[in-house]
C-alpha positions, 0 to 999 in steps of 0.5 A: 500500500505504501509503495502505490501511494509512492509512486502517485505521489512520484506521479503526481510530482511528474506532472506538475514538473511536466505542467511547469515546463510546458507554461514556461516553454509558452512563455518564452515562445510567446516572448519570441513572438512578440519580440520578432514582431516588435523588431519587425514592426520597428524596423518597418517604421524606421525605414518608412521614416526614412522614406518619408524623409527622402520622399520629402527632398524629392517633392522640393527637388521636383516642384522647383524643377517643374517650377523653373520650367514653367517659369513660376515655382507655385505652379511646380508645387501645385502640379506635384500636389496634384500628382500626389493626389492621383496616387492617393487615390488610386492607393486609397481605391486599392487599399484592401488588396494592396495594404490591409492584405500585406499587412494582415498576411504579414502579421500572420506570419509573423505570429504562426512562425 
């Protein structure tokens, strides 16, 4: 009888070892998760300020330019307004397929890897 009791006991212990060990492998796969998003998301944020800052130069570059051709620089601004106009609203009437899809697709990836 003694022995029985034992070896629930031993048994019991086993399983809360094996219960404790699986938590903590969630945990740290979840920290691995999170963390490769985050670094993810990070990165893409850097890089769209970077983006944002040489989008900007070029903008300048170009409205002076279209400017000095036309011979008044508000007009060169004016004509690069309204093509960036035109590009958001041809974004704007593709944003599910060319945004909300890339976007979710790559937040799945990123948390099923």
């Amino acid at each position: 009888m003694e022995n029985n009791h034992n070896n629930v006991e031993e048994l019991f212990e086993k399983l809360k070892d094996y219960a404790d060990v699986r938590i903590d492998l969630f945990k740290l796969k979840s920290i691995n998760k999170v963390s490769g998003f985050t670094s993810s998301v990070m990165t893409s944020l850097i890089l769209l300020i970077l983006l944002c800052g040489v989008l900007i130069c070029i903008t300048i570059g170009l409205g002076l330019w279209i400017g000095a051709l036309i011979g008044k620089t508000y007009l060169g601004f004016f004509i690069v307004g309204g093509i960036y106009i035109i590009i958001g609203l041809v974004l704007y009437s593709k944003r599910e397929k060319l945004i909300k899809t890339r976007v979710s697709n790559k937040l799945i990836k990123e948390l099923m890897n």
